[in-house]
C-alpha positions in Angstrom: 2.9 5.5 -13.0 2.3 2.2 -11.1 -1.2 1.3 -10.3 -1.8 -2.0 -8.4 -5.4 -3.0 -7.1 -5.6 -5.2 -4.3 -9.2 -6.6 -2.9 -10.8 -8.5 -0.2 -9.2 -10.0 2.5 -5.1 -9.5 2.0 -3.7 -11.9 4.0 0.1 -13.4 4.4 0.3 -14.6 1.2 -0.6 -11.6 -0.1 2.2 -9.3 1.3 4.5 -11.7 -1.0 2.9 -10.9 -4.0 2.5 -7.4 -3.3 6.3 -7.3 -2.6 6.9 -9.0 -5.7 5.1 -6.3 -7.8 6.1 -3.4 -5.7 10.0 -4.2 -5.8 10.6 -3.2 -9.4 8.2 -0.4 -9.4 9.9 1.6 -6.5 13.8 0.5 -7.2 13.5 3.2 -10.6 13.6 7.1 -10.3 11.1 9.0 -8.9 8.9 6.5 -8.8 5.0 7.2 -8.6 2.9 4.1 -7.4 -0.8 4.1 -6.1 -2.0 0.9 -4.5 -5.6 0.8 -4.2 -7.0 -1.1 -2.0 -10.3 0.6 -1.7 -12.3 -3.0 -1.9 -10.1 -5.0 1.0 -11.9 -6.1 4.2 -9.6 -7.1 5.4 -5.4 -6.4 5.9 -2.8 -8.6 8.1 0.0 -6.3 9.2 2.5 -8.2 6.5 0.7 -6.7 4.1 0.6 -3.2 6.1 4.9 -3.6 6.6 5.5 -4.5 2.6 3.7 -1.0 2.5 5.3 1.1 4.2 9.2 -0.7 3.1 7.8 0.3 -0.1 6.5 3.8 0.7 10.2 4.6 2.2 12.1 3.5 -0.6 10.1 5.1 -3.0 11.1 8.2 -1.3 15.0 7.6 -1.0 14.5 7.4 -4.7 12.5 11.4 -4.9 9.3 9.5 -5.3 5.9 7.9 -3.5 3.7 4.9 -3.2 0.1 6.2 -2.6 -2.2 4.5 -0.8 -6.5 4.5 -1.8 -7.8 3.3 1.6 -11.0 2.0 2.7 -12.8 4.6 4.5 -13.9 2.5 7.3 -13.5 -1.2 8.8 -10.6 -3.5 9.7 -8.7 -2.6 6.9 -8.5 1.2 7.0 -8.4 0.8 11.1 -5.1 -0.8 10.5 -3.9 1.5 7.5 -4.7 4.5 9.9 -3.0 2.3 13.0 0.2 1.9 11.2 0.4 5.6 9.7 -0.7 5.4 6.2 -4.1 7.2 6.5 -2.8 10.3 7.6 -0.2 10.4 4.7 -2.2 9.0 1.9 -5.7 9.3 -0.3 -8.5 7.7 0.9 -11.2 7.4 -1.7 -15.2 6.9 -1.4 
């Protein structure tokens, strides 16, 4: 298992990095990835569309990318505005 922790505020650049370290973890088997981003303020939707490109290949490939969302402000308002609230963890 893939775990990636992501903080802050995530902006543009941010969704190239997080592509970057996503790509190889989701193009293998069954691959099980949890991206916590418990800590971030705030996310720009880049970073919300790397997620969910991720989160579908992962399951072509009989696998998932989890999600540890904030449980309130900007960041989980766009998780939950974009779908990945209702389909993923969201911690304390």
């Amino acid at each position: 298992m893939t775990v990636i922790t992501l903080g802050g505020r995530l902006g543009p650049e941010t969704s190239y990095d997080l592509d970057g370290r996503l790509t190889p973890a989701t193009t293998m088997v069954r691959p099980q990835v949890v991206v916590d981003l418990s800590s971030a303020e705030d996310i720009h939707p880049s970073v919300g569309s790397v997620l969910l490109y991720h989160q579908r290949q992962a399951r072509r490939l009989a696998g998932d990318v989890h999600i540890v969302a904030p449980r309130t402000g900007d960041a989980h308002r766009l998780l939950d505005q974009i779908g990945l609230c209702r389909f993923t963890t969201v911690a304390a």
